[in-house]
N, C-alpha and C positions, 0 to 999 in steps of 0.2 A: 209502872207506878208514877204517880204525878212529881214533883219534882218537893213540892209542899208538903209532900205526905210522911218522908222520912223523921221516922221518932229517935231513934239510937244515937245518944249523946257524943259519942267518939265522931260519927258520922258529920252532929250537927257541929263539935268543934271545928271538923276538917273542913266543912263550908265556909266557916268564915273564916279559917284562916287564908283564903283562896280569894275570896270573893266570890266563890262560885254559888249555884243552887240547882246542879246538876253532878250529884256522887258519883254519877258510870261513868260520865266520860272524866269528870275529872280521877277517879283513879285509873284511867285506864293511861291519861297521858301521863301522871305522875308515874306510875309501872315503866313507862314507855320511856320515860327520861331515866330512869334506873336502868334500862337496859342498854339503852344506846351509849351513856356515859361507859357502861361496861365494856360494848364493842373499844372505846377507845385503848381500854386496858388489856384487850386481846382476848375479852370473852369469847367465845364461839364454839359453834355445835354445824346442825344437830346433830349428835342432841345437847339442849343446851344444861350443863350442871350446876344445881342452886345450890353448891355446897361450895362450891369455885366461887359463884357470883356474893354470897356467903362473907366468903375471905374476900372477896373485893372491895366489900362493904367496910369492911373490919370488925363484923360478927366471930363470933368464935362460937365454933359447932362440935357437938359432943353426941354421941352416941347412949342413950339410956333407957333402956327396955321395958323399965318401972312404968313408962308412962303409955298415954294414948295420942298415938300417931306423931304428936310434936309440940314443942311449946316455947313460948318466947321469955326468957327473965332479964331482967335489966339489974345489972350492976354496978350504977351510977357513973360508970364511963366507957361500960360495951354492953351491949345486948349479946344474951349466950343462945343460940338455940339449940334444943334438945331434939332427937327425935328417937323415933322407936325401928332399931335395924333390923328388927327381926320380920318387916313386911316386907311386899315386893317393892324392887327398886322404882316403879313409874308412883308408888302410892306416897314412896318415901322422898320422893322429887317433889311432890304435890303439895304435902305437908312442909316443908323447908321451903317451898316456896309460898303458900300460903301463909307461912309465916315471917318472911319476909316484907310480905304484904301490907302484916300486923304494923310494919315499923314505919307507913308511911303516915301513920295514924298521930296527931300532936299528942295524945294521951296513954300511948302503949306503954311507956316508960312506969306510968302508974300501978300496974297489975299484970299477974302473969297470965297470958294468951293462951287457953289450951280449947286447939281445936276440939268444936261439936260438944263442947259445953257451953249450955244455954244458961246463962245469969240472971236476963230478962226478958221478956216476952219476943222484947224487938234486938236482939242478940242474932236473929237471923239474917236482920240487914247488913250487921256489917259481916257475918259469915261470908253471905253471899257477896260483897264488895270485893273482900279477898280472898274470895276464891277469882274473881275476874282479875287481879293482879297476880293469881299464882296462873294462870293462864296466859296473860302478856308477857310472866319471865320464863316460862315452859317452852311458849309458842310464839317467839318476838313477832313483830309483827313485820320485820324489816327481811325475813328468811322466809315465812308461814302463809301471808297473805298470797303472792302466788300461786304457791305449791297445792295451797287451797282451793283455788278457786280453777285450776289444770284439773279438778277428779269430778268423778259422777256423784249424785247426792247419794250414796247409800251406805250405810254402815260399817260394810266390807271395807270400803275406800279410809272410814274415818281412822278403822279400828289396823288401819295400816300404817297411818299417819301417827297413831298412839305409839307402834309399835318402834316406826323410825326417829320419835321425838324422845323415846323414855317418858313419856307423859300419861297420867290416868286419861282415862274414854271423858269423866267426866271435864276435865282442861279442855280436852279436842272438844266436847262436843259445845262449851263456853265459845271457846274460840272462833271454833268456826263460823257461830252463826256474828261472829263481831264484825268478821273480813268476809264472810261469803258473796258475790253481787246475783245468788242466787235465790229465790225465793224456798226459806227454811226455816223449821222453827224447834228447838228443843227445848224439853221438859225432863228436871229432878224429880221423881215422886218417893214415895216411902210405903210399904205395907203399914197396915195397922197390926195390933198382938196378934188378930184371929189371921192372919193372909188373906183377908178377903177384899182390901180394900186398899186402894192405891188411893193416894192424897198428895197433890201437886207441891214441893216444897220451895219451886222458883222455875221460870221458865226465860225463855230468850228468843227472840225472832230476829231472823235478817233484817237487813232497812227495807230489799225489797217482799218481805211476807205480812201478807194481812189478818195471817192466824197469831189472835193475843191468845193466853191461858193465864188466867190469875193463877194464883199463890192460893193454896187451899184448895181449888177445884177439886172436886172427885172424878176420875176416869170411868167412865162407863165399865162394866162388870164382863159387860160382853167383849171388851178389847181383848185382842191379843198381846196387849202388855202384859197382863196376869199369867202367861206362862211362863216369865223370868223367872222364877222363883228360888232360883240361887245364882250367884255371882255368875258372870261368865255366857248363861243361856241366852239364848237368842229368840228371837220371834218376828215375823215382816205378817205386813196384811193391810189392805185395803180396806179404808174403814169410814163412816160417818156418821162422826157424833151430832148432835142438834148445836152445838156451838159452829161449827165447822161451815154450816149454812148450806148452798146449792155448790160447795166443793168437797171432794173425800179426796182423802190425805194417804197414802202411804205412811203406816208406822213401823221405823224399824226399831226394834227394842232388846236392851239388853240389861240382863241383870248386875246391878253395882253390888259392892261388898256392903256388908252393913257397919255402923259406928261401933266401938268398942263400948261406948256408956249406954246407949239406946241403941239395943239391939233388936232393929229392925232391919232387914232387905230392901232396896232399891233399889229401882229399877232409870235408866239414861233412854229417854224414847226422842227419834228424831222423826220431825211432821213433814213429811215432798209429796207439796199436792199434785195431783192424779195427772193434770196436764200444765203446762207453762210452757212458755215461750221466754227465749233468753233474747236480748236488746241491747245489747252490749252499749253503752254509751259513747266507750271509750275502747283503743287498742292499744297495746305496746307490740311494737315490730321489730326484728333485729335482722338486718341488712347487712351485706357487705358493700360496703362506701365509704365513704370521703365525707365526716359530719360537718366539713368548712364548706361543703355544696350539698346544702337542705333540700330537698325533692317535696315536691310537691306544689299547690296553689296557696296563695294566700296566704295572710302572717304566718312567718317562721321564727321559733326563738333559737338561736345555736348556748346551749348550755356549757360553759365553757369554768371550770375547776382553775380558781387560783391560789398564788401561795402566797406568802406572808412576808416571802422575799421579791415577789413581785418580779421574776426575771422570768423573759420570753426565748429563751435562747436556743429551747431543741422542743422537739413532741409536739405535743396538739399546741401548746402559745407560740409555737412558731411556725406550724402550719398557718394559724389564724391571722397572726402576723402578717405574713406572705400571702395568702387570700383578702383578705382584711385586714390591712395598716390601719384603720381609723380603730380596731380593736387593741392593738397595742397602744395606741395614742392614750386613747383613752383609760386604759391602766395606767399609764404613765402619770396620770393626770391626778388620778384617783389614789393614786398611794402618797400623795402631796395632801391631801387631806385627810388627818391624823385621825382627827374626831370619828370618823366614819367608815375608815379603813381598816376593819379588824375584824375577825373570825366572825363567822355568820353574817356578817353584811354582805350584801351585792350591790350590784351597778348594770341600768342596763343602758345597753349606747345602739340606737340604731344607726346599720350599717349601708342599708339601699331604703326603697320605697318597702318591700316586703320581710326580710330578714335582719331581724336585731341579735345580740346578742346578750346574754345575761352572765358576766364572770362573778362567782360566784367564792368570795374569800372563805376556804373551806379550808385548807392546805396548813400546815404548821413549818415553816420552812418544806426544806426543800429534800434531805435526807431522813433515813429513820437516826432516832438519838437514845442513847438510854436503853434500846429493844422497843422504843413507842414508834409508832410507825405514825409517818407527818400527816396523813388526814385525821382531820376529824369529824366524829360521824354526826356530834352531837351541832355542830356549824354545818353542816352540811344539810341535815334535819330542817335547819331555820332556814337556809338556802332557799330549800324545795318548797318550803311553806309561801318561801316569798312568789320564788317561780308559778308554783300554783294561782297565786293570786293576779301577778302579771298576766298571763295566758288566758286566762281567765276576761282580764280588761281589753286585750286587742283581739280575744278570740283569733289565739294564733296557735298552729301547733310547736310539738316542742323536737327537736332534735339534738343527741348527744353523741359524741364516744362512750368509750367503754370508763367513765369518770370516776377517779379514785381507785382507781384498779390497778395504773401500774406503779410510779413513783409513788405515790402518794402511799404507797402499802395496804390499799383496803380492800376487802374480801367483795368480789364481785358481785356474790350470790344476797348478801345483806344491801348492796349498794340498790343491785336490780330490786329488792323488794321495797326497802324505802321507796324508790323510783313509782312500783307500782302502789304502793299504798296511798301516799302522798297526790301523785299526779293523774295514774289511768284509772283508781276509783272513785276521783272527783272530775269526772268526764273529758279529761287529755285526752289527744291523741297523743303519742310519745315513740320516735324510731330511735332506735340506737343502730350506730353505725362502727361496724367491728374493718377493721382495714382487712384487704385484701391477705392471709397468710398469719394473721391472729389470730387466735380462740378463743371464745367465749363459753370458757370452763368454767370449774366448779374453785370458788378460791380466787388466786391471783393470775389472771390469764397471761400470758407472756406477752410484753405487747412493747413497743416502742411508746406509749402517748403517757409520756412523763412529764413532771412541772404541772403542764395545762389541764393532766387528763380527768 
């Protein structure tokens, strides 16, 4: 959909409250800052629980079976949401998350939110908006993008992914095609009264697939979609429609539940054309090494995690130290200028002709306080965004430890996915470098590279 073409008034407030004139990406980042400020709060999964992230918020969540699937009311000083417990738990995650969605909305506070009732025509756009924010809190994208793009394109794989997140098929199959760097495309459709006829209600393509599907299309009669015909079934086939052109697609198709107000069946179809080639742009690698001696040719960046106390005294800043004194200097240097010295800033100092370093104020002192553990995800977030940009200007690669994992308290496995969302699907190269008798588990690896790491 063109970017001009959105009619739905909550939608057009959201624009200009932003400056933006792109609603996908913009709610995906706004989802996306919801979720990472949560990691700071010690969210975490998977799978991940929108009933937790909920009470993070300071929503208050109430169980009521009166209604359909879930709803948002506003009480002039909290938003309560409702949902309905008597469905399955991935439908009931979907719903609470979907309506969490609701609240990034400047006008939610106006009217109560009850999914799959349609108000007006264009009630579909912002459905479909938040349904892409109940998928960015379902499926963060700092844990998912990975894990994503390690499986084969087909259904079995997604509908395993559903199963390990507590997430409906229909979030995975959003999701996936947002992080996939594989060429894929998914489509929502709906039966009509008689069953005989599928009608497209919103679709999504990877960045790398060239199959669009409007909104409304009609699925050919002779697909193997139309044997879903109740939740749950399944159906795969090799198919080519006259949109699809001189490619046929594999469709693998399953049947959705249907709405409680319009009670129609749906069907989740995912489109993997018949041949492709993957081109990876970019790799992440994890080496056992020494991240103060970057491998390989040509610009290197050494990504290097500081704290807010600025002391290089043990772990990786005092590795760096010891290999690179002008890195210490240069912190030293930098924590003297107040202005520019604080969370989410970096500095980069080159260290040789080849290898610079980027320290990266992510760290919150230097212990956990409180039960908050001293990184934070959401400085860290800007970090990377800058890193990206740098690497990007010296066409250098990037080399790290295991950053934010040990002292700092942060979960490896979110840290790794930022990592790769951020830097190896905007065409990094990126090694990470675990020391000799470390692990790079699931969680907080056991590591000595504290302060720096």
């Amino acid at each position: 959909m063109a970017v001009n073409n959105w009619k739905n008034k909550s939608i057009i407030q959201l624009l200009e409250a932003h400056n933006s004139n792109d609603p996908i990406e913009l709610i995906r980042n706004l989802a996306r800052n919801i979720v990472i400020k949560a990691f700071n709060s010690g969210w975490n999964g998977p799978p991940f629980n929108p009933i937790e992230l909920a009470s993070i918020l300071g929503f208050s969540i109430h169980p009521n079976d009166e209604i359909i699937d879930a709803r948002i009311l506003n009480t002039g000083s909290n938003y309560i949401i409702e949902y309905n417990s008597t469905q399955k738990s991935s439908r009931i995650n979907f719903s609470i998350a979907h309506e969490i969605g609701h609240t990034i909305f400047p006008d939610c506070q106006e009217r109560i939110r009850n999914r799959d009732i349609s108000s007006t025509k264009d009630e579909w756009e912002l459905e479909f908006l938040c349904n892409i924010a109940a998928s960015e809190i379902l499926l963060p994208y700092a844990e998912f993008s990975k894990e994503a793009n390690s499986i084969d394109l087909t259904l079995d794989q997604l509908l395993l992914l559903a199963d390990k997140y507590k997430a409906s098929i229909e979030s995975v199959f959003l999701r996936f095609c947002e992080v996939s760097d594989k060429p894929c495309t998914i489509a929502i459709s709906s039966f009509n009264e008689r069953n005989d006829e599928l009608r497209v209600e919103y679709s999504k393509s990877s960045r790398d697939s060239a199959l669009l599907i409007e909104t409304g299309f009609i699925i050919p009669s002779y697909s193997k979609a139309y044997e879903c015909i109740n939740p749950g079934w399944t159906s795969r086939g090799l198919e080519n429609w006259s949109i699809f052109g001189d490619t046929r697609y594999m469709l693998y198709s399953i049947g959705l539940s249907h709405t409680k107000t319009i009670r129609k069946d749906r069907v989740g179809i995912l489109f993997v054309p018949e041949f492709f080639s993957l081109n990876p742009k970019s790799k992440l690698y994890n080496v056992q090494g020494d991240a103060t001696k970057p491998r390989g040719k040509g610009a290197k960046i050494i990504a290097q995690v500081v704290n807010t106390s600025g002391g290089a005294g043990f772990g990786f800043g005092r590795a760096m130290a010891k290999a690179w004194p002008e890195s210490k200097r240069s912190l030293q240097k930098w924590m003297q200028e107040r202005n520019s010295f604080k969370l989410g800033d970096s500095r980069l100092t080159q260290l040789d002709s080849e290898v610079y370093v980027l320290q990266m104020l992510a760290q919150k002192g230097i212990f956990a306080k409180n039960n908050e553990i001293p990184l934070r995800y959401d400085a860290l977030q800007e970090c990377l965004n800058q890193l990206k940009d740098i690497a990007h200007q010296l066409e250098a690669s990037i080399h790290m430890p295991l950053i934010g994992a040990g002292q700092a308290g942060g979960n490896w496995n979110i840290i790794q996915g930022m990592v790769y969302e951020t830097l190896v699907l905007a065409g990094l190269d990126v090694t990470v470098y675990i020391l000799p008798g470390n692990s790079n588990q699931k969680d907080k690896p056991k590591s000595n590279l504290t302060l720096f790491d």
